[in-house]
PDB file as gemmi writes it, atoms N, CA and C in Angstrom:
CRYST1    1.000    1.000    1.000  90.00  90.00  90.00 P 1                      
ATOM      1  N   UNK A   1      37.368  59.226   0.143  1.00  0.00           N  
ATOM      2  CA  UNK A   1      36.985  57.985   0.800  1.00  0.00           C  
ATOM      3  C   UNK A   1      38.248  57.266   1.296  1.00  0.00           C  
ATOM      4  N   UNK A   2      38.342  56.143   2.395  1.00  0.00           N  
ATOM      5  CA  UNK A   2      39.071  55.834   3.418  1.00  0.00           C  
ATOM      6  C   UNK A   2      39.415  54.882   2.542  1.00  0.00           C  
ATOM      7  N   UNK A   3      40.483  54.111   1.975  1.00  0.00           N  
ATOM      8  CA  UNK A   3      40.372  53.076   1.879  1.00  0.00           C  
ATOM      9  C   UNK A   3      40.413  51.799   2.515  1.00  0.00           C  
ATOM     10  N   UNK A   4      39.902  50.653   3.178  1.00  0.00           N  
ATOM     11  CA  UNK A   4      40.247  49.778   4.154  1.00  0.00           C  
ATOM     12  C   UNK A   4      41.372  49.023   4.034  1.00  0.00           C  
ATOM     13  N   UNK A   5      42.415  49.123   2.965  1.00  0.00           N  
ATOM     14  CA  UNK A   5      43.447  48.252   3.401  1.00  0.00           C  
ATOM     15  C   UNK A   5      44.187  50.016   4.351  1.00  0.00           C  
ATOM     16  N   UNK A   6      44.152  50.584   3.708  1.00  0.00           N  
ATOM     17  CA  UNK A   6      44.683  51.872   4.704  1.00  0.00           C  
ATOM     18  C   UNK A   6      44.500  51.702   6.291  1.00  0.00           C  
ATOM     19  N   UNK A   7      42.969  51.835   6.615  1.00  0.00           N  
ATOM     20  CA  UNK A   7      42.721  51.623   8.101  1.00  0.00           C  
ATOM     21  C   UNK A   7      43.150  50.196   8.569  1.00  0.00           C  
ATOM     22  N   UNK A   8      43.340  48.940   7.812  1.00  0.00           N  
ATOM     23  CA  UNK A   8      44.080  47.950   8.388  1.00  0.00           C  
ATOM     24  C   UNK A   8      45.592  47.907   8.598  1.00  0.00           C  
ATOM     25  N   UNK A   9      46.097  49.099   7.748  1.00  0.00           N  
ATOM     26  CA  UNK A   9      47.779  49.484   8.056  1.00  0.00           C  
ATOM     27  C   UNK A   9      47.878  50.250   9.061  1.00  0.00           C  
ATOM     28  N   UNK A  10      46.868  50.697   9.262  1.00  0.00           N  
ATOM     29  CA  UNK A  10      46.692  51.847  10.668  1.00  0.00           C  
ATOM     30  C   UNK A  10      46.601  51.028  11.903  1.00  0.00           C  
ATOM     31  N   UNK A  11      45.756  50.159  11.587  1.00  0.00           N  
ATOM     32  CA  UNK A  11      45.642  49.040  12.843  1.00  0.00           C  
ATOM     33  C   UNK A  11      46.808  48.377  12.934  1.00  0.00           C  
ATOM     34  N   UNK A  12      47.466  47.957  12.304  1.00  0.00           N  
ATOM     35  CA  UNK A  12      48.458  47.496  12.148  1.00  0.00           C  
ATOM     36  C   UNK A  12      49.836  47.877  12.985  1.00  0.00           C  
ATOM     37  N   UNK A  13      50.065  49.352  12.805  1.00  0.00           N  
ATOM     38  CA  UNK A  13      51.041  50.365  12.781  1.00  0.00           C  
ATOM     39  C   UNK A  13      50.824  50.802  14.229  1.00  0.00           C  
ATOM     40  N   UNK A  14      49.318  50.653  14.455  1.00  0.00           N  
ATOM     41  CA  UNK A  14      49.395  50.979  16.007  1.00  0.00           C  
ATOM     42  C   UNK A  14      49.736  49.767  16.846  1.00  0.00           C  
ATOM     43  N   UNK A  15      49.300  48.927  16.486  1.00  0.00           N  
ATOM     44  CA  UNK A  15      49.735  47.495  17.263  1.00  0.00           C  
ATOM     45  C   UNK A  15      50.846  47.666  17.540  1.00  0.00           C  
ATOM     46  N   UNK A  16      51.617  47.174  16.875  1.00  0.00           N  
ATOM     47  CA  UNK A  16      53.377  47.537  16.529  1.00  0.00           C  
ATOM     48  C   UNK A  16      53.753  48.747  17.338  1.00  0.00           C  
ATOM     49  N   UNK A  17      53.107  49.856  17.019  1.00  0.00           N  
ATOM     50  CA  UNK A  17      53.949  50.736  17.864  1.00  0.00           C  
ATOM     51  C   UNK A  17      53.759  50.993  19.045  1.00  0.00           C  
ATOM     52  N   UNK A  18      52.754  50.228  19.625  1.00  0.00           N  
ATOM     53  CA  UNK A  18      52.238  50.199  20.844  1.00  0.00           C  
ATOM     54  C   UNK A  18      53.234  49.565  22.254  1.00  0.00           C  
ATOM     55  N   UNK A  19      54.119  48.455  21.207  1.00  0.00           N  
ATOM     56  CA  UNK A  19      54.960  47.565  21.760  1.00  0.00           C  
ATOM     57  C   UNK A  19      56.316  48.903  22.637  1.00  0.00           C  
ATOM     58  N   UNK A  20      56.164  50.031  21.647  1.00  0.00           N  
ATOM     59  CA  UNK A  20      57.168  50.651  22.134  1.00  0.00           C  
ATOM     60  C   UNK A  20      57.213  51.969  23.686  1.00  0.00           C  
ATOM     61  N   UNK A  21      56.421  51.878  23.749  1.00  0.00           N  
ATOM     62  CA  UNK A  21      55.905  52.323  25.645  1.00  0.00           C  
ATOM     63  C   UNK A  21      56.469  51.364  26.277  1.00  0.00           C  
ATOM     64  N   UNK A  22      56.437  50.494  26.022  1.00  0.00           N  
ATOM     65  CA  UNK A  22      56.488  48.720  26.754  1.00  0.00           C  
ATOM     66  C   UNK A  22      57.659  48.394  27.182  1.00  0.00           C  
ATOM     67  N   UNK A  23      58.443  48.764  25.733  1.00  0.00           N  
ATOM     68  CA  UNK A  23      59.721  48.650  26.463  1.00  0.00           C  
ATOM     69  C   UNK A  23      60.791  50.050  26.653  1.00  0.00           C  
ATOM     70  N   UNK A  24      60.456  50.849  26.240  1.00  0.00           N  
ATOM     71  CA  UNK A  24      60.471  52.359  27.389  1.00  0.00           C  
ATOM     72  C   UNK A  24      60.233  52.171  28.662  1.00  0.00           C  
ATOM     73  N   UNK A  25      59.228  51.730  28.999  1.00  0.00           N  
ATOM     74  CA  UNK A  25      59.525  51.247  30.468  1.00  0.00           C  
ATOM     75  C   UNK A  25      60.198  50.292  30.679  1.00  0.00           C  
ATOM     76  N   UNK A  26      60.640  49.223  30.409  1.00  0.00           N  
ATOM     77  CA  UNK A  26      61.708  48.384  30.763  1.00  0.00           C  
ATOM     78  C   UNK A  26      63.398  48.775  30.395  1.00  0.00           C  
ATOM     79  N   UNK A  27      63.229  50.087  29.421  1.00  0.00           N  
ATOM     80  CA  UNK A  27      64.594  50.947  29.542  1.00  0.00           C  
ATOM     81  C   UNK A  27      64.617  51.667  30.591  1.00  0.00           C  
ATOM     82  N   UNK A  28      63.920  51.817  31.493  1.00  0.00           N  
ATOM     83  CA  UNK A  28      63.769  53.404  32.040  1.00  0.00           C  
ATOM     84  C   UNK A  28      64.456  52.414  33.619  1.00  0.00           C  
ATOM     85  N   UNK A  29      64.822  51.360  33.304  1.00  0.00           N  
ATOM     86  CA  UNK A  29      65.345  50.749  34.960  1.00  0.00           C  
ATOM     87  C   UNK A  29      66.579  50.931  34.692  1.00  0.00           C  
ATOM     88  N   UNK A  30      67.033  51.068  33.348  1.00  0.00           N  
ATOM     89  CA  UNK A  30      68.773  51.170  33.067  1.00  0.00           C  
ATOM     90  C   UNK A  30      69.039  52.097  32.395  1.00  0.00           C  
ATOM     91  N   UNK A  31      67.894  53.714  32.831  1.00  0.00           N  
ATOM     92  CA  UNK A  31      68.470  54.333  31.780  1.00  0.00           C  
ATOM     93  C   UNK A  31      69.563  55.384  32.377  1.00  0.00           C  
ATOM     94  N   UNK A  32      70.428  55.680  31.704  1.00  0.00           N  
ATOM     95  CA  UNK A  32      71.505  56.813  31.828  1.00  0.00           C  
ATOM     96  C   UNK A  32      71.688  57.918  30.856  1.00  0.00           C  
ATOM     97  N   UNK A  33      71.574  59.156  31.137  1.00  0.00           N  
ATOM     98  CA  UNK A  33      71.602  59.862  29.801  1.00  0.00           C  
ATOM     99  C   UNK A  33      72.983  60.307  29.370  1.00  0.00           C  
ATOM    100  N   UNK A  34      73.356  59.373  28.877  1.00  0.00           N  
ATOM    101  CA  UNK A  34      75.217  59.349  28.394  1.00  0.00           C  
ATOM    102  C   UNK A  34      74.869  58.476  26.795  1.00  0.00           C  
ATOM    103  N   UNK A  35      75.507  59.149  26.258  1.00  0.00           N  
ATOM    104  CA  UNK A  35      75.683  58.443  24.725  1.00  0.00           C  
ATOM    105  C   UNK A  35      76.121  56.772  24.732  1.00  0.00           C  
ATOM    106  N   UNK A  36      77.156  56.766  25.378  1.00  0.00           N  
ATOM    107  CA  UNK A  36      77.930  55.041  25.578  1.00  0.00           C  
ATOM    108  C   UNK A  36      76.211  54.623  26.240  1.00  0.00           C  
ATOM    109  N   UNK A  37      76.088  54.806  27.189  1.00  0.00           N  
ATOM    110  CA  UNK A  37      74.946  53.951  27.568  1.00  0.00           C  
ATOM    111  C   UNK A  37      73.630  53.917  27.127  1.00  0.00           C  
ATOM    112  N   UNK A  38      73.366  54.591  26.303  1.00  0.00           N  
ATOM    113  CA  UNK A  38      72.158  54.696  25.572  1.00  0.00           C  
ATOM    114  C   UNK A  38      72.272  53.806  24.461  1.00  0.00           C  
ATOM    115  N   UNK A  39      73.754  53.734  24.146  1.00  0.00           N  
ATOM    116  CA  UNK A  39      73.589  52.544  22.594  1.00  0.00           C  
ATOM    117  C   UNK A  39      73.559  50.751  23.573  1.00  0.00           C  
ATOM    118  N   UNK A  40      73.469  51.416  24.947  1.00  0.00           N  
ATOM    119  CA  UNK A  40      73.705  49.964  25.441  1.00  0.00           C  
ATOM    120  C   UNK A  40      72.471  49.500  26.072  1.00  0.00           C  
ATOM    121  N   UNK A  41      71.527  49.969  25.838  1.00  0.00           N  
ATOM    122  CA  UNK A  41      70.090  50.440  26.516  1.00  0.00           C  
ATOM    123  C   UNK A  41      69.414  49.253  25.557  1.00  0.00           C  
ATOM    124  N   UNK A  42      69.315  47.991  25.425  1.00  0.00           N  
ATOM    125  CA  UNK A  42      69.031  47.226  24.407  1.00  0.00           C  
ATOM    126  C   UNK A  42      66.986  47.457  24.441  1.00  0.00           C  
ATOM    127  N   UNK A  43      66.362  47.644  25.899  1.00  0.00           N  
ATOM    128  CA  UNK A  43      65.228  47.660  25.575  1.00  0.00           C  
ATOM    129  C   UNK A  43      64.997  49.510  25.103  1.00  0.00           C  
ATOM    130  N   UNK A  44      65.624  50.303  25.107  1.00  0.00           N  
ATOM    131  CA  UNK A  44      65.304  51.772  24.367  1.00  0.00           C  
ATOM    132  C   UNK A  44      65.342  51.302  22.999  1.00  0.00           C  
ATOM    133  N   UNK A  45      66.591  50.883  22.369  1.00  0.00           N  
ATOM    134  CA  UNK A  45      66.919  49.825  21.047  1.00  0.00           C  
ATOM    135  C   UNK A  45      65.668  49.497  20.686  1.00  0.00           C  
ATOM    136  N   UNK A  46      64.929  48.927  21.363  1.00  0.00           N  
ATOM    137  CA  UNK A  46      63.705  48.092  20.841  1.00  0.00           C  
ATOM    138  C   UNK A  46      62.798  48.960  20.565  1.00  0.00           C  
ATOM    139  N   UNK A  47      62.467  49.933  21.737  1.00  0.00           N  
ATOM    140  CA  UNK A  47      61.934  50.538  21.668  1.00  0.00           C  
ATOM    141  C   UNK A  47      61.277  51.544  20.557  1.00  0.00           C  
ATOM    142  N   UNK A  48      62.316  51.972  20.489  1.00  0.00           N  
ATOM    143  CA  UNK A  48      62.879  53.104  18.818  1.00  0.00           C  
ATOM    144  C   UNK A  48      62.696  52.304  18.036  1.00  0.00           C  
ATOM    145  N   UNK A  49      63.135  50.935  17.777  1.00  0.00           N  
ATOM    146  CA  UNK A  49      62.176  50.191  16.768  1.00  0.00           C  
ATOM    147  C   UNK A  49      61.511  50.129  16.495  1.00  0.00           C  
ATOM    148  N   UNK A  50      60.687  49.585  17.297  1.00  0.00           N  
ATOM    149  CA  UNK A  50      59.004  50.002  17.468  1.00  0.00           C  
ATOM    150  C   UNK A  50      58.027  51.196  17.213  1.00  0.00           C  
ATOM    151  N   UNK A  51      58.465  52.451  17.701  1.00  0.00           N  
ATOM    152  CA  UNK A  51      57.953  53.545  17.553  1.00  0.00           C  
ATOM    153  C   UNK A  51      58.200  53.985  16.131  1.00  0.00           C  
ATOM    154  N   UNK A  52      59.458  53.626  15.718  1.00  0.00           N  
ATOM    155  CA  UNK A  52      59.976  53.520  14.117  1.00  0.00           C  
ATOM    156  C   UNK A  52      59.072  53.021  13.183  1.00  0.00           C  
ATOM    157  N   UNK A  53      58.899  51.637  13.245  1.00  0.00           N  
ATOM    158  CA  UNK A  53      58.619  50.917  12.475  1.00  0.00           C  
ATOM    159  C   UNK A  53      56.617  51.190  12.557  1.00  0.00           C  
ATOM    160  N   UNK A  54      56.213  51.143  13.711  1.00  0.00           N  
ATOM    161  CA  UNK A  54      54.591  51.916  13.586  1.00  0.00           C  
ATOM    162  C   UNK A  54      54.821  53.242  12.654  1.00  0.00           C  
ATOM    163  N   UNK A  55      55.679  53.973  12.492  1.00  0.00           N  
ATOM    164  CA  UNK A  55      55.707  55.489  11.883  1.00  0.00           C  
ATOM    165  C   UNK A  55      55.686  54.926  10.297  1.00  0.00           C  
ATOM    166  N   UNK A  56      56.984  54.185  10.559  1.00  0.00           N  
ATOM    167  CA  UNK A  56      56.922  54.103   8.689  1.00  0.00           C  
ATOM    168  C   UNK A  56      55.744  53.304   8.000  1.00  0.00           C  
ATOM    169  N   UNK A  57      55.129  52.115   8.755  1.00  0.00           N  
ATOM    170  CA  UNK A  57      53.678  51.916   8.148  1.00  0.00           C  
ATOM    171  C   UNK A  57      52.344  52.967   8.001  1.00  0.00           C  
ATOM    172  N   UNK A  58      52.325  53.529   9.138  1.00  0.00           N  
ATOM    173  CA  UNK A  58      51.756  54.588   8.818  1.00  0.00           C  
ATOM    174  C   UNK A  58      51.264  55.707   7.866  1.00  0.00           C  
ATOM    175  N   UNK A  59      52.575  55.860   7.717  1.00  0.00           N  
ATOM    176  CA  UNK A  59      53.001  56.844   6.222  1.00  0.00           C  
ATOM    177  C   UNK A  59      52.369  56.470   4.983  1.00  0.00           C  
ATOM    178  N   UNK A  60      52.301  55.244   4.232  1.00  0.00           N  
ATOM    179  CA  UNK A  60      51.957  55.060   3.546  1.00  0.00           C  
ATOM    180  C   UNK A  60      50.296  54.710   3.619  1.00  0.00           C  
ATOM    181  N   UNK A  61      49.919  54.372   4.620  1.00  0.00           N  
ATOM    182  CA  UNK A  61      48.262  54.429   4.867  1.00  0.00           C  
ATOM    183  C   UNK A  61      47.793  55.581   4.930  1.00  0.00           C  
ATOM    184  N   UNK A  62      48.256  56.537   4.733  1.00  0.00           N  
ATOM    185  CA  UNK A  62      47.789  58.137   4.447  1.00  0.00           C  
ATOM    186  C   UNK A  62      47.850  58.148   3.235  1.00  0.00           C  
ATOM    187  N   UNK A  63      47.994  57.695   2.149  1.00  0.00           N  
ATOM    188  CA  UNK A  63      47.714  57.858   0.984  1.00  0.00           C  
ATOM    189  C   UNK A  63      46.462  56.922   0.803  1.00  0.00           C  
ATOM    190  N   UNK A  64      46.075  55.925   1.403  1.00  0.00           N  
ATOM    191  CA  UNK A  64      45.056  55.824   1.217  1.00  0.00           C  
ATOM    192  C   UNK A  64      43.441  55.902   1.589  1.00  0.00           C  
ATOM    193  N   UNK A  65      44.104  57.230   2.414  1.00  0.00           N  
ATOM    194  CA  UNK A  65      42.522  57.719   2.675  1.00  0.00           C  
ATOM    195  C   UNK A  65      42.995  59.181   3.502  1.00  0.00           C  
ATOM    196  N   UNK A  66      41.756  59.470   4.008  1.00  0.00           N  
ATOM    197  CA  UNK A  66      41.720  60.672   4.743  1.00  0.00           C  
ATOM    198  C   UNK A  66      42.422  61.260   5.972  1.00  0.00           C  
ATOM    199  N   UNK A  67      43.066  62.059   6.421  1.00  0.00           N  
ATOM    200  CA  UNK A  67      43.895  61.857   7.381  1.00  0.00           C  
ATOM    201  C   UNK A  67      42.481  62.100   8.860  1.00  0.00           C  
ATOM    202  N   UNK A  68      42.167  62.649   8.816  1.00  0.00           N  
ATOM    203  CA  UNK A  68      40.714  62.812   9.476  1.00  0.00           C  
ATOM    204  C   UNK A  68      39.930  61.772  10.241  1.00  0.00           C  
ATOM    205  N   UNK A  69      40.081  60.711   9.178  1.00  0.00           N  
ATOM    206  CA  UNK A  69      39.884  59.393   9.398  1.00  0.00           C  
ATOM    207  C   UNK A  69      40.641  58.439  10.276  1.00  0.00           C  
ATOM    208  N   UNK A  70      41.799  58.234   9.619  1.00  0.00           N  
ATOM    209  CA  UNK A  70      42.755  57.348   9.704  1.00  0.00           C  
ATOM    210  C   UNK A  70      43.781  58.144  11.695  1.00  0.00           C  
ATOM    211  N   UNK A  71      43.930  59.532  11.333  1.00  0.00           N  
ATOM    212  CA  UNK A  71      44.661  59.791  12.733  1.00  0.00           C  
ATOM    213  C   UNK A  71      44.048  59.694  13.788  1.00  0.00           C  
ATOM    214  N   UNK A  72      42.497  59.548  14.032  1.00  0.00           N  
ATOM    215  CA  UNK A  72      41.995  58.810  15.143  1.00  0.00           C  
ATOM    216  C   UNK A  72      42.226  57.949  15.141  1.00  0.00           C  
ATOM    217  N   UNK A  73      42.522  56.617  14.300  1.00  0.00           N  
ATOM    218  CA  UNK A  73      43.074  55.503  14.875  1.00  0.00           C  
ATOM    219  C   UNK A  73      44.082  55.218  15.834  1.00  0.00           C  
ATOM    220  N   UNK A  74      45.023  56.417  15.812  1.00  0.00           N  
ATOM    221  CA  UNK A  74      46.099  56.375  16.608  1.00  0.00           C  
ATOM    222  C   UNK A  74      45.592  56.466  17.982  1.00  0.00           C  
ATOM    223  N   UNK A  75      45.049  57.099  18.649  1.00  0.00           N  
ATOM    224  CA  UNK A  75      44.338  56.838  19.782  1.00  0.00           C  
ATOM    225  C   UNK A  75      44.114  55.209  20.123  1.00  0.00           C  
ATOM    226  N   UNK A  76      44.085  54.817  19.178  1.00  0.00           N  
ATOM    227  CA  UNK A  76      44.113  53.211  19.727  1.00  0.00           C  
ATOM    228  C   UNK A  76      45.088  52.637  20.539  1.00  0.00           C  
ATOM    229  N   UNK A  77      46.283  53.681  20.231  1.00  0.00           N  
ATOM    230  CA  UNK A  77      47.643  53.013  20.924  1.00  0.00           C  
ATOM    231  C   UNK A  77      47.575  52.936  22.414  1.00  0.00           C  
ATOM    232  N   UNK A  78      46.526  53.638  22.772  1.00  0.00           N  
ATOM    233  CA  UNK A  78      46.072  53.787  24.542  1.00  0.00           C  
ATOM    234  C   UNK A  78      45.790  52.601  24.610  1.00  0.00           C  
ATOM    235  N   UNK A  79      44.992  52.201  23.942  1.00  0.00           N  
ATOM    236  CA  UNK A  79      43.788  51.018  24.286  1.00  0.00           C  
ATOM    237  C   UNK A  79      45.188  49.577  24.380  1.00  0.00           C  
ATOM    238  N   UNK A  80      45.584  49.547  23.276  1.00  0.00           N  
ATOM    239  CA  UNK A  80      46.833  48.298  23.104  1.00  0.00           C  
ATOM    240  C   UNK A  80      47.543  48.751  24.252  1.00  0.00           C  
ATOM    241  N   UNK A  81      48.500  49.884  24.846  1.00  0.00           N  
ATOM    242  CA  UNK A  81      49.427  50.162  25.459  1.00  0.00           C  
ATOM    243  C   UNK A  81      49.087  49.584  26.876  1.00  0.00           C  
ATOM    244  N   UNK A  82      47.192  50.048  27.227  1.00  0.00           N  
ATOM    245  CA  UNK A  82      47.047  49.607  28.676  1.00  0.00           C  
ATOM    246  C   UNK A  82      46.757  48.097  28.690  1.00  0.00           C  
ATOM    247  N   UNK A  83      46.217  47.432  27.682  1.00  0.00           N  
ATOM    248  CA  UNK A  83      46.207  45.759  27.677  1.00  0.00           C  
ATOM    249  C   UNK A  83      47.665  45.347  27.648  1.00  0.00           C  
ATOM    250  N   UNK A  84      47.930  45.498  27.122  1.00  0.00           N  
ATOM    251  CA  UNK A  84      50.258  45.041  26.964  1.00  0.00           C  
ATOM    252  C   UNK A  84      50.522  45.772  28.063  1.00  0.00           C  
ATOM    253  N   UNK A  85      50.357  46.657  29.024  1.00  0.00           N  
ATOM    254  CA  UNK A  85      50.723  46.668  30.784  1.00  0.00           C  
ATOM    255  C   UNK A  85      50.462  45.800  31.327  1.00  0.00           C  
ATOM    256  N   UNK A  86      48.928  45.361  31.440  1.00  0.00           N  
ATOM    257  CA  UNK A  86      48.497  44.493  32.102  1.00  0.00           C  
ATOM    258  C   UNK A  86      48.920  43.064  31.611  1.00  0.00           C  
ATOM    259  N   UNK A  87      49.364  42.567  30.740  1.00  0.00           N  
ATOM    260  CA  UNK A  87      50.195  41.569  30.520  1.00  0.00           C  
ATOM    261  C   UNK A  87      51.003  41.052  30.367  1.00  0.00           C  
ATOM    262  N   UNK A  88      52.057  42.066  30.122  1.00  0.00           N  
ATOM    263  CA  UNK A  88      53.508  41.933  30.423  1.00  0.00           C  
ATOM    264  C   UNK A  88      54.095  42.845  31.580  1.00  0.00           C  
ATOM    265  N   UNK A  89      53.269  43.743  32.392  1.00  0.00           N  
ATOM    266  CA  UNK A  89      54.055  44.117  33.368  1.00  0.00           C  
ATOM    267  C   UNK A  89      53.312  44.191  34.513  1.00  0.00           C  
ATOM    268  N   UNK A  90      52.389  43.451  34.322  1.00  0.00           N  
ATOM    269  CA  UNK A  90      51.376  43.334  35.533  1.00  0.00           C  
ATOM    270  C   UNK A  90      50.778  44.331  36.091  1.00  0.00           C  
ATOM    271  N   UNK A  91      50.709  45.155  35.447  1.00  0.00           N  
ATOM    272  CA  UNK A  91      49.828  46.300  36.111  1.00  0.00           C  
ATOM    273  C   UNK A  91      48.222  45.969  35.819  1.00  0.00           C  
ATOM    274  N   UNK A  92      47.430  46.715  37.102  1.00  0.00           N  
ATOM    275  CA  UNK A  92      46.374  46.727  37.034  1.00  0.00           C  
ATOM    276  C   UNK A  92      45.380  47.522  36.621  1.00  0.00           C  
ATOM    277  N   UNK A  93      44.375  46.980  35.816  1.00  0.00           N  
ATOM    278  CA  UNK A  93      42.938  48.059  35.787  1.00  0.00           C  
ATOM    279  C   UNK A  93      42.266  48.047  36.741  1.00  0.00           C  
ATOM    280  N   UNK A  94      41.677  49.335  36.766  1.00  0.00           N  
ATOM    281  CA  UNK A  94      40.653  49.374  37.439  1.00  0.00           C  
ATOM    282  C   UNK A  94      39.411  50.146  36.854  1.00  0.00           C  
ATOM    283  N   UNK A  95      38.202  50.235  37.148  1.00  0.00           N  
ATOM    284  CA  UNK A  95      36.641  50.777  36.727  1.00  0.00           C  
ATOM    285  C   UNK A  95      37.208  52.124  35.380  1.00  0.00           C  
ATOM    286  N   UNK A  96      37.874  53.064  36.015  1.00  0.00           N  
ATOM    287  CA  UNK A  96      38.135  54.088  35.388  1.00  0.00           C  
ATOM    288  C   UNK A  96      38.669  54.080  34.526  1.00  0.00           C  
ATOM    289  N   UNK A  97      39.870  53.210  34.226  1.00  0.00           N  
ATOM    290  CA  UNK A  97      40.901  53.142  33.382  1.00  0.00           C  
ATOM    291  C   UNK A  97      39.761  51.739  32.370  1.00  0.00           C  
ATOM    292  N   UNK A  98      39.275  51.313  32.641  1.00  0.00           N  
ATOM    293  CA  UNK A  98      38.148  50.404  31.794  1.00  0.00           C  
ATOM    294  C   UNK A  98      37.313  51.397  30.827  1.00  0.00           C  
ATOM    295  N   UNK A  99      36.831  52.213  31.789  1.00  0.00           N  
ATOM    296  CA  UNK A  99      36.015  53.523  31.055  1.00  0.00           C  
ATOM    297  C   UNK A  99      36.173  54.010  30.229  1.00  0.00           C  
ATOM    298  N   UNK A 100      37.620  54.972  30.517  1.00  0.00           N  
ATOM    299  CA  UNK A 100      38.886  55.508  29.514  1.00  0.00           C  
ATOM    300  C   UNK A 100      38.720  54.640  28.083  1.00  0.00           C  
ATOM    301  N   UNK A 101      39.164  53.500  28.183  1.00  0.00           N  
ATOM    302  CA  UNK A 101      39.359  52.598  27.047  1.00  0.00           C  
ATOM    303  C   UNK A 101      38.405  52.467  26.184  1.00  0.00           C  
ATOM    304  N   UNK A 102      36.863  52.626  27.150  1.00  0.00           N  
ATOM    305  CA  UNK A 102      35.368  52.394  26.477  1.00  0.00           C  
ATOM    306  C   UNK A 102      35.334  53.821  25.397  1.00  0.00           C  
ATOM    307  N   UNK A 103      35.747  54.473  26.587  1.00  0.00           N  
ATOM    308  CA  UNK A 103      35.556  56.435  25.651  1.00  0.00           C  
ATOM    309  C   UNK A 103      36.373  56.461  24.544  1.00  0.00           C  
ATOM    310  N   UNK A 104      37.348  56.029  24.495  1.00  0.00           N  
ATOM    311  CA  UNK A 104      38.176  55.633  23.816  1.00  0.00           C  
ATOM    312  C   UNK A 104      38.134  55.197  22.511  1.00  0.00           C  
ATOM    313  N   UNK A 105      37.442  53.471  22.662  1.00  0.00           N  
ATOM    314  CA  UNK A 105      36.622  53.382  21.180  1.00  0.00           C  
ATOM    315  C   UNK A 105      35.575  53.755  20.712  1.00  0.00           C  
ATOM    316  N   UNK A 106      34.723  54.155  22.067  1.00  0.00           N  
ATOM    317  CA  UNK A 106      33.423  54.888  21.255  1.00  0.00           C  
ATOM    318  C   UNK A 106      33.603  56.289  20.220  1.00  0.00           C  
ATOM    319  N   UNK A 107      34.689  57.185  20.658  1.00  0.00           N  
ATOM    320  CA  UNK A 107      35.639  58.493  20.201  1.00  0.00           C  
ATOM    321  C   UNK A 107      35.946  57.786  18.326  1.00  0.00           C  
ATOM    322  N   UNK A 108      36.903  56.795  18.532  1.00  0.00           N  
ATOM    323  CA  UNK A 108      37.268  56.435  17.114  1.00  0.00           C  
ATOM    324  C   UNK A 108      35.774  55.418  16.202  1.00  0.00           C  
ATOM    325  N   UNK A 109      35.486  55.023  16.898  1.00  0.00           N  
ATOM    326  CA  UNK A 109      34.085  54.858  16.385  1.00  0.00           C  
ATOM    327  C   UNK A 109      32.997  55.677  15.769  1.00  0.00           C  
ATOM    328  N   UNK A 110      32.805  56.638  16.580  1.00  0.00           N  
ATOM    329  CA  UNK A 110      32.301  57.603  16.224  1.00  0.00           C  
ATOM    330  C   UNK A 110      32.685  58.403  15.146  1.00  0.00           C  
ATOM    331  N   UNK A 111      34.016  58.432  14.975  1.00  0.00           N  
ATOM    332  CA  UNK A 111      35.049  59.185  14.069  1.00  0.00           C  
ATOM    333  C   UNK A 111      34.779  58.650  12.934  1.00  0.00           C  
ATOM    334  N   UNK A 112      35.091  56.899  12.564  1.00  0.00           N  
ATOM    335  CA  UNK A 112      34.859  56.303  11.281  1.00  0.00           C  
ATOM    336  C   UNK A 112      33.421  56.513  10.806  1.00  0.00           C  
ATOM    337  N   UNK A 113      32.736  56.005  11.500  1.00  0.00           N  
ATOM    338  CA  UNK A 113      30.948  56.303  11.131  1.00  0.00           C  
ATOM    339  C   UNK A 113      31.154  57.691  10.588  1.00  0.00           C  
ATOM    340  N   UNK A 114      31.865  58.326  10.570  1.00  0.00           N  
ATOM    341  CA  UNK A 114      31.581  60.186   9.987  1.00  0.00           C  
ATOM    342  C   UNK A 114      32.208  59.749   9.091  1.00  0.00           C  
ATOM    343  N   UNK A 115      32.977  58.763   8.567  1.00  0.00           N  
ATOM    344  CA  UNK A 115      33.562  59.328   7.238  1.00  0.00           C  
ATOM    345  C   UNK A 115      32.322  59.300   6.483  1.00  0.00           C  
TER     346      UNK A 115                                                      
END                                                                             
């Protein structure tokens, strides 16, 4: 059985790491693939934070439940990644990419109801 503080570290962990696409793209205007400039890359910096710091919460919400369960949550990071476009970088939805998002939670929805 799943435990729910588990799937709320999952929710959690994806939030958080969701942030890190976000600013991958705001590295990717200064990026250079040279060592000196990569430690100077302050939004990659963040980035790797981010993707970091979702990993290591993660980890420990697998002990409390099923991985079966809990690694469909990660799919959520779509759902956060395309709302945090559309609000910090202005990109747009449209019908399809709405859809996507619908299939999306109906997929992890569907997933928890099976545990």
């Amino acid at each position: 059985m799943t435990e729910p503080w588990a799937i709320i570290l999952v929710l959690v962990a994806t939030t958080l790491g969701s942030f890190g696409p976000l600013f991958m793209k705001k590295a990717s205007a200064e990026f250079r693939l040279h060592p000196k400039h990569l430690l100077k890359n302050k939004h990659l910096l963040i980035a790797l934070s981010f993707y970091g710091l979702g990993t290591v919460l993660f980890i420990p919400a697998l002990r409390g439940g099923e991985l079966s369960v809990l690694y469909p949550l990660v799919a959520l990071v779509y759902v956060w990644v395309s709302l945090l476009s559309v609000r910090f970088l202005g990109e747009k939805m449209n019908p399809m990419k709405w859809l996507g998002i619908a299939l999306i939670l109906l997929g992890v929805t569907l997933i928890g109801l099976g545990a």
